[in-house]
C-alpha positions in Angstrom: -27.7 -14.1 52.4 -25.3 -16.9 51.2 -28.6 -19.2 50.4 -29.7 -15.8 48.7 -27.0 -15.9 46.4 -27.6 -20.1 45.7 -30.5 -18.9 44.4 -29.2 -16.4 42.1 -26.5 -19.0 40.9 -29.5 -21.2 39.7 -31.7 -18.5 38.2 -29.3 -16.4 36.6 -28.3 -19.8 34.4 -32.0 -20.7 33.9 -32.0 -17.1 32.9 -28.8 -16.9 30.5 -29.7 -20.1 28.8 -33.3 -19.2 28.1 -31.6 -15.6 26.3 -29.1 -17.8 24.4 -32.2 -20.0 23.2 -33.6 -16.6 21.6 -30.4 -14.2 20.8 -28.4 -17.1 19.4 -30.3 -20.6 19.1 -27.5 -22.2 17.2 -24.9 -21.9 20.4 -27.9 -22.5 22.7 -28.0 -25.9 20.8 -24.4 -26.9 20.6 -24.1 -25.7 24.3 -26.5 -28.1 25.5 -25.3 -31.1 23.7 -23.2 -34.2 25.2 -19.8 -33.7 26.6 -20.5 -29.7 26.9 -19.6 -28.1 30.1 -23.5 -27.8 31.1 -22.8 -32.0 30.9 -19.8 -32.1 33.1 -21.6 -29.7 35.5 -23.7 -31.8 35.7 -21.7 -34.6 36.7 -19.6 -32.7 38.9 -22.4 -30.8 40.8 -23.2 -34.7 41.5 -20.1 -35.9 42.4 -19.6 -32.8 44.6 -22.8 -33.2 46.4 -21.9 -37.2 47.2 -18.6 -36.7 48.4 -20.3 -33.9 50.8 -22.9 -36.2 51.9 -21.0 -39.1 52.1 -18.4 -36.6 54.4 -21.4 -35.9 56.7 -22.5 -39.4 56.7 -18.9 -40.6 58.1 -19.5 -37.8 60.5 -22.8 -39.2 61.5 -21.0 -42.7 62.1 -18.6 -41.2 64.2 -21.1 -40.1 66.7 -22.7 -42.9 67.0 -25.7 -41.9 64.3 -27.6 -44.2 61.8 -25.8 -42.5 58.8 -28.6 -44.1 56.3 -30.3 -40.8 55.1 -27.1 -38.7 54.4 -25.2 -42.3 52.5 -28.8 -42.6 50.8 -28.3 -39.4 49.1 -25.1 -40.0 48.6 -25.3 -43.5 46.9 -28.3 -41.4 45.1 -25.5 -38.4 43.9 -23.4 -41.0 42.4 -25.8 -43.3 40.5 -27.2 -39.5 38.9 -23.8 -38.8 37.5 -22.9 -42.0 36.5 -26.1 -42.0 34.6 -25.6 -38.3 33.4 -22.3 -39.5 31.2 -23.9 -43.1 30.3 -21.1 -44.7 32.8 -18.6 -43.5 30.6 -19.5 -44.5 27.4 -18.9 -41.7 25.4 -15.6 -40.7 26.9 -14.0 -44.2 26.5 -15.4 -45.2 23.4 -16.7 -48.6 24.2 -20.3 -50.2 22.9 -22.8 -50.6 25.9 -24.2 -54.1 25.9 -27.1 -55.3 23.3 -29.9 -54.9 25.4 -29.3 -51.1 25.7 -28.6 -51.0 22.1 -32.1 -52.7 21.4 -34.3 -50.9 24.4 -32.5 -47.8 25.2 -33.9 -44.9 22.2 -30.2 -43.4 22.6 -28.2 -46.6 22.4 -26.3 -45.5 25.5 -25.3 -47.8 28.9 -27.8 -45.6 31.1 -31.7 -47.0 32.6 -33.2 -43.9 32.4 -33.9 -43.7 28.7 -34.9 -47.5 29.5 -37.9 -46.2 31.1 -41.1 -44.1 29.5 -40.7 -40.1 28.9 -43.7 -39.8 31.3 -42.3 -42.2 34.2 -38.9 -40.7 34.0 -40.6 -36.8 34.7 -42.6 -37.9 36.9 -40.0 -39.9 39.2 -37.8 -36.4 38.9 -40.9 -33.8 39.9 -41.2 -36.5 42.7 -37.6 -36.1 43.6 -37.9 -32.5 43.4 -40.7 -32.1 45.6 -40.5 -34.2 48.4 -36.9 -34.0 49.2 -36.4 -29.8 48.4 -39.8 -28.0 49.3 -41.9 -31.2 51.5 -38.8 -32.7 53.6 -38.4 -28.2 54.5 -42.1 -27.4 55.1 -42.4 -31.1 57.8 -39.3 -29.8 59.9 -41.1 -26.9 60.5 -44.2 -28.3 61.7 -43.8 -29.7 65.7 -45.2 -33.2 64.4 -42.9 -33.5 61.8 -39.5 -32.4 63.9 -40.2 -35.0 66.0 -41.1 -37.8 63.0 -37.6 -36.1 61.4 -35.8 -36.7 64.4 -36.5 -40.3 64.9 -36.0 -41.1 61.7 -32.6 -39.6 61.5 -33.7 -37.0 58.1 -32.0 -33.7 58.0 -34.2 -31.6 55.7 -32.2 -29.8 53.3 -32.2 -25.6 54.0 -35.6 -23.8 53.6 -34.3 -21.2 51.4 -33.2 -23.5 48.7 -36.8 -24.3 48.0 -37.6 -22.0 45.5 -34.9 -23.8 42.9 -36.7 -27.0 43.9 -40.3 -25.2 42.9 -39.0 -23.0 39.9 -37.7 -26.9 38.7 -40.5 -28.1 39.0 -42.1 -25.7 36.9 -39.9 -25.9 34.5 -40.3 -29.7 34.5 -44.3 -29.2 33.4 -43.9 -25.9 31.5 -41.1 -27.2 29.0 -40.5 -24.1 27.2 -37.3 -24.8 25.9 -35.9 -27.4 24.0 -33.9 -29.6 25.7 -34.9 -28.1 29.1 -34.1 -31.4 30.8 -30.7 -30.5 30.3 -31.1 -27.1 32.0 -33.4 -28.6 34.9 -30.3 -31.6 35.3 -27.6 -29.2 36.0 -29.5 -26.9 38.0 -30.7 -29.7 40.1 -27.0 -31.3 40.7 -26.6 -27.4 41.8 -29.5 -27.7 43.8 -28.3 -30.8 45.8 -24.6 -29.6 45.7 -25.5 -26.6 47.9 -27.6 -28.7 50.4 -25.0 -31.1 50.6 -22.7 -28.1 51.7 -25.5 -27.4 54.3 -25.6 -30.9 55.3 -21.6 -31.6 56.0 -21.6 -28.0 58.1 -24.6 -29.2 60.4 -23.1 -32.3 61.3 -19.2 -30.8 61.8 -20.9 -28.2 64.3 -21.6 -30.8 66.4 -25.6 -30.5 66.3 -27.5 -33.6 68.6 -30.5 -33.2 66.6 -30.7 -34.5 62.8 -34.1 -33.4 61.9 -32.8 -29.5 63.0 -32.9 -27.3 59.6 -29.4 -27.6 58.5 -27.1 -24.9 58.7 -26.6 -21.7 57.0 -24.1 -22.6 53.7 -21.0 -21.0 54.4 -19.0 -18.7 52.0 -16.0 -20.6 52.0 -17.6 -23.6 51.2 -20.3 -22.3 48.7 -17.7 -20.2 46.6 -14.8 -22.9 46.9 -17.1 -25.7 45.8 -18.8 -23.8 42.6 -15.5 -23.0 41.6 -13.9 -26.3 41.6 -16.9 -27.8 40.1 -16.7 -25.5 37.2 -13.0 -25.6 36.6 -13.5 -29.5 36.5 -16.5 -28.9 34.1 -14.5 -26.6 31.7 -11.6 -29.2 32.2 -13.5 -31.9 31.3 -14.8 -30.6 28.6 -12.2 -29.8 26.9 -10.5 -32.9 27.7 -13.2 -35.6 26.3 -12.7 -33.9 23.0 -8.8 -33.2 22.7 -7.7 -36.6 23.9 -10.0 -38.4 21.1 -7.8 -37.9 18.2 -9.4 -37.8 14.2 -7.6 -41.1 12.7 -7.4 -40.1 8.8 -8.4 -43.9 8.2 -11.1 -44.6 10.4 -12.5 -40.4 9.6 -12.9 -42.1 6.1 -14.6 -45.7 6.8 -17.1 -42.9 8.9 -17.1 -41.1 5.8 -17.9 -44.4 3.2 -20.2 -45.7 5.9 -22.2 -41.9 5.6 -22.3 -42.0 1.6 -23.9 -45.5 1.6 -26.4 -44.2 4.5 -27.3 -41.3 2.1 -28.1 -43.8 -0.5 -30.2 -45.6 1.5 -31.9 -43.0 3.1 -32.6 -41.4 -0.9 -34.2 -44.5 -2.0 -36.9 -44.2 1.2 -36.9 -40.8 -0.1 -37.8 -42.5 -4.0 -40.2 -44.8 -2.2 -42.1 -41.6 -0.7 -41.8 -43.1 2.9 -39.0 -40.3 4.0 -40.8 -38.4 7.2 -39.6 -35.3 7.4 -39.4 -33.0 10.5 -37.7 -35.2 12.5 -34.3 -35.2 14.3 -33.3 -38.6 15.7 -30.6 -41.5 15.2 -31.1 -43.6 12.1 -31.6 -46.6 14.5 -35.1 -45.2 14.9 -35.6 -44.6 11.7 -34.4 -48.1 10.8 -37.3 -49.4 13.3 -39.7 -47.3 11.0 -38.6 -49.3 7.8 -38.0 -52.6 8.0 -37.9 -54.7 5.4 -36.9 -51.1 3.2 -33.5 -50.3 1.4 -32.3 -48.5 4.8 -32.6 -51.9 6.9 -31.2 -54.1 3.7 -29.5 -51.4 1.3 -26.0 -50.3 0.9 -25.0 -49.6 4.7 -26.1 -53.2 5.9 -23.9 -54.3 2.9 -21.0 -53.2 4.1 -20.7 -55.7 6.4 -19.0 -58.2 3.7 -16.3 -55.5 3.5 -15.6 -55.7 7.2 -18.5 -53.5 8.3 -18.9 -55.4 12.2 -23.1 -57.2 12.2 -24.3 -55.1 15.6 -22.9 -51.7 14.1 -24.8 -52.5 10.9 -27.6 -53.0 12.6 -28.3 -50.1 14.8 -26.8 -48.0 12.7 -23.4 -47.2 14.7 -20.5 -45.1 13.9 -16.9 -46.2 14.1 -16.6 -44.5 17.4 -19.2 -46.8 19.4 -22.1 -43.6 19.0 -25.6 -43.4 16.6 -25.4 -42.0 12.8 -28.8 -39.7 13.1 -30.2 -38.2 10.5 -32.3 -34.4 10.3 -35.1 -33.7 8.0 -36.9 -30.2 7.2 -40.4 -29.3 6.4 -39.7 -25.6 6.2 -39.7 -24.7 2.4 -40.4 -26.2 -0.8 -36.8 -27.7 -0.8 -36.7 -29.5 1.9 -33.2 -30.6 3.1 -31.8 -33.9 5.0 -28.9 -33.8 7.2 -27.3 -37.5 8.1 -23.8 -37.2 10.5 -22.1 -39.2 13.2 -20.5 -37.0 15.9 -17.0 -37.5 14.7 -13.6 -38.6 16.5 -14.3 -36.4 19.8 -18.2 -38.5 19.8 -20.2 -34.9 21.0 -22.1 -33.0 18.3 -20.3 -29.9 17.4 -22.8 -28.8 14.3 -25.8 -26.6 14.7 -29.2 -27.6 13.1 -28.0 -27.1 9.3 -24.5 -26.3 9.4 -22.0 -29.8 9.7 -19.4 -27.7 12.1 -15.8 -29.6 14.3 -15.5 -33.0 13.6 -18.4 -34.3 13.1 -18.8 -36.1 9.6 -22.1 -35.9 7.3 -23.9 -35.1 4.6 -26.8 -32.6 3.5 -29.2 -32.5 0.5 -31.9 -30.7 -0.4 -35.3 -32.7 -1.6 -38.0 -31.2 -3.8 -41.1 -31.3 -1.2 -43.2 -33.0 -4.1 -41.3 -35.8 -5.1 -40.4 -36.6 -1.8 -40.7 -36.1 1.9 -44.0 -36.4 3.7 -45.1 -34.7 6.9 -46.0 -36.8 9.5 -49.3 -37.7 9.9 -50.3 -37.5 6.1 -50.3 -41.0 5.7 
């Protein structure tokens, strides 16, 4: 029953996200944004899940066990939710290091945006599938106890499995945007719950590792959610209040955005404006050498103070990306350019600049200016 009702906890947020997507896309997008609570879960559902495994590692040591699989997925928790909030980055406002800022598509301090789209989905489905529905389906098999048991692996509870194979599908499918999101938090659930599993079967004393671990406990399961999403909600709301808007540097943001739109017009002039896309102006930039963007009015700002590596990747005052929207919808097409503001987590919705984030939209007359993609 109790791994009954993991389940549910998964599928009823696949479930209310996917409605939100439809009923209200505008929160579904806002909601699954940076430094939102679905974020934090994340992080915390991580963090949860290593202390838990770490707790039945130590508990392994103590009777005289090779702790390596249970500290393995520990360390493994850890590195997830440092990754999940770029180490930080974000939250204290600092700039990652210049290789990330040239390699890493969302100038953040994390590897896995270092790596290919492709890799990076396929390492996860790996994940996914060996440890929550192969590592299950070997422990019941005679050949594989035994393997299990020698190699000290405690396969995580057989009825977790289906979140591990409704991920997965999700991972292939993709019907959502930003789904990765989704998949991320569920997945920190995921482990979070097995890791409850986990501590329990080694407290009760069990002498065999590879046995199926042990029935999650209410206590446990209902105690754990709710701390994890008290310290989501927390956190939250705490990256954003404790960044406060500076009048002065809310205005250099604001300068910084006006010359950006100049720029980003005379691409538009030039015809070489592609429109449909949503992405930081760095990529654009990449897109245009030698143009007005990479040369124009923003890069100039740098004899007024304007530091050289935030002029050339295109960053805000608070240490994130300017991006820039374009539209392909209607014969007046619009661009939308913004930096995330003080609190550095985007607040507005796909047309509508909404907190503190700082920007600028204007409509374009589809011929004179933008160009789908693909036209030329």
């Amino acid at each position: 029953m109790r791994q009954v009702v993991a389940n549910l906890c998964v599928f009823s947020l696949i479930a209310g996200f996917s409605a939100l997507s439809v009923l209200n896309p505008d929160v579904y997008y806002q909601h699954v944004q940076e430094d939102q609570p679905l974020e934090w879960a994340t992080f915390w559902g991580f963090m949860a899940a290593a202390v838990l495994f770490m707790r039945a590692a130590i508990l392994q040591r103590e009777k005289r066990q090779l702790p390596w699989f249970f500290a393995g997925l520990g360390t493994f928790c850890v590195l997830v939710a440092m990754e999940e909030i770029s180490w930080g980055q974000r939250v204290l406002g600092y700039t990652p290091p210049l290789y990330f800022l040239e390699n890493n598509y969302q100038q953040e301090l994390n590897l896995h945006n270092v790596v290919p789209t492709s890799l990076r989905k396929q390492t996860l489905g790996a994940i996914l599938v060996l440890y929550g529905v192969l590592l299950p389906l070997l422990e019941r098999i005679p050949v594989g106890h035994e393997l299990l048991a020698k190699l000290k692996i405690t396969a995580p509870p057989a009825g977790l499995a289906p979140i591990f194979v409704v991920l997965v599908g999700l991972l292939i499918v993709y019907p959502l945007s930003y789904t990765g999101e989704l998949i991320e938090a569920c997945m920190a659930l995921a482990f979070l719950f097995a890791a409850i599993a986990a501590s329990d079967h080694v407290r009760d004393d069990s002498t065999d590792p590879s046995e199926a671990a042990a029935p999650i406990r209410w206590p446990a399961l209902i105690g754990t959610l709710s701390i994890v999403a008290i310290l989501a909600l927390a956190s939250a709301f705490w990256s954003r209040a404790q960044l406060s808007a500076e009048p002065v540097v809310v205005e250099v943001a604001a300068t910084e955005i006006r010359a950006i739109e100049r720029d980003v017009r005379s691409l538009i002039d030039d015809g070489m404006l592609v429109c449909g896309k949503h992405e930081r102006l760095n990529a654009m930039a990449k897109r245009s050498k030698g143009t007005r963007l990479t040369k124009g009015r923003f890069r100039s700002l740098t004899r007024s103070g304007l530091p050289e590596e935030r002029a050339e990747f295109f960053i805000d005052p608070w240490s994130t990306a300017y991006w820039v929207r374009t539209s392909c919808n209607d014969r007046r097409d619009k661009v939308f350019i913004y930096s995330f503001g003080p609190n550095r987590g985007r607040d507005s919705s796909k047309w509508k600049l909404g907190g503190d984030d700082i920007g600028v939209i204007f409509r374009v007359r589809r011929d004179e200016a933008l160009r789908a993609e693909g036209e030329r």
